[in-house]
C-alpha positions as a Markdown table, in Angstrom:
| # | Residue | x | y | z |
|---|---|---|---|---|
| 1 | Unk | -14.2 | -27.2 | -0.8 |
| 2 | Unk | -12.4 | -27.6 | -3.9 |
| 3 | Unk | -15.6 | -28.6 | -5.9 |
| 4 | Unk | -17.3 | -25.8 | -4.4 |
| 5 | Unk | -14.6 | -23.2 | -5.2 |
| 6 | Unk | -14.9 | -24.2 | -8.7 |
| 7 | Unk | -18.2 | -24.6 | -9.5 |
| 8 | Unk | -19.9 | -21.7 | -7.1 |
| 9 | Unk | -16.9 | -19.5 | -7.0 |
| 10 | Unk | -15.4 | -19.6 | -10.5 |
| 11 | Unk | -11.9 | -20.6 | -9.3 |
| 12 | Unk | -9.4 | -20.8 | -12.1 |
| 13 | Unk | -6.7 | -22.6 | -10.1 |
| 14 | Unk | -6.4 | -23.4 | -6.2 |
| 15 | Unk | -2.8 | -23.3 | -4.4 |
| 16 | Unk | -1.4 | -24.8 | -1.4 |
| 17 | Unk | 1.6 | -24.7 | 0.7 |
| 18 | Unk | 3.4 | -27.3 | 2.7 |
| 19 | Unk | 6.4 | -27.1 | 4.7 |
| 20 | Unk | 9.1 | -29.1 | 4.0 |
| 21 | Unk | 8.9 | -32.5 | 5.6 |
| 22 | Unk | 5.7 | -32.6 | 5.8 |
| 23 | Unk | 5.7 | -35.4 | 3.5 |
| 24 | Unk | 2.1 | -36.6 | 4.2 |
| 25 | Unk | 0.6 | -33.5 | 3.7 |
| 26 | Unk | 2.3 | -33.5 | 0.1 |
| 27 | Unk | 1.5 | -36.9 | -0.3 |
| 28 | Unk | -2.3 | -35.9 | -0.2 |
| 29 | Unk | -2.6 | -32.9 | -2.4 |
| 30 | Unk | -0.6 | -35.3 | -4.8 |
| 31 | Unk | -3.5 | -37.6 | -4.4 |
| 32 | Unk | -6.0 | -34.6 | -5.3 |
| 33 | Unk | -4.3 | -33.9 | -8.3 |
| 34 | Unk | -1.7 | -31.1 | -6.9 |
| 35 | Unk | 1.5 | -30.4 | -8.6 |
| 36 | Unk | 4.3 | -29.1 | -6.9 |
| 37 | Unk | 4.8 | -25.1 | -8.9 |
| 38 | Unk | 7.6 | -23.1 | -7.0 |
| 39 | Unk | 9.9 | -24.2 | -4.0 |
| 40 | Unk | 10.9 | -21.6 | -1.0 |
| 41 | Unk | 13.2 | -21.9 | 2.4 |
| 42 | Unk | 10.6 | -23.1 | 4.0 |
| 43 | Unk | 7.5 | -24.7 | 2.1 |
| 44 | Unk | 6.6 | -25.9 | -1.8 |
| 45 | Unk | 4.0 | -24.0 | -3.0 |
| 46 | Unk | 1.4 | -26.7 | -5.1 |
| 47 | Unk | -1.3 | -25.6 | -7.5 |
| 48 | Unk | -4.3 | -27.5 | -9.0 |
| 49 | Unk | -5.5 | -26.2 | -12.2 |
| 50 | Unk | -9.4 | -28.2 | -12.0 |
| 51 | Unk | -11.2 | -28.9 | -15.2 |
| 52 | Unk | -12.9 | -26.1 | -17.0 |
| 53 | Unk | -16.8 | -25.7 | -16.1 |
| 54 | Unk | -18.7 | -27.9 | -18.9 |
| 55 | Unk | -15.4 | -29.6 | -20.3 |
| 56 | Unk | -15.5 | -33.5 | -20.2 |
| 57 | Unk | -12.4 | -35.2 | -18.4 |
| 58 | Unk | -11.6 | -39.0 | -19.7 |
């Protein structure tokens, strides 16, 4: 979904919200490359900012 929201859709940066304690779920955007951006009452609010189209990652 990610990969296809990049390449197909042009998507700049892709976000996703967890409630709090749900420590697994936060565990796997982690693993995905998520950051955690802004905390609210209920949930953190994680973005992933994916490689630019053509740009080499090492």
């Amino acid at each position: 979904m990610i990969d296809h929201a990049v390449r197909v859709l042009g998507a700049t940066d892709i976000f996703a919200g967890v409630t709090h304690g749900n420590d697994k779920s936060a565990a796997l955007l982690r693993r995905l490359g998520f950051e955690p951006v802004a905390d609210f009452a209920r949930c953190t609010r994680f973005r992933l900012r994916p490689p630019e189209r053509g740009v080499e990652t090492v």
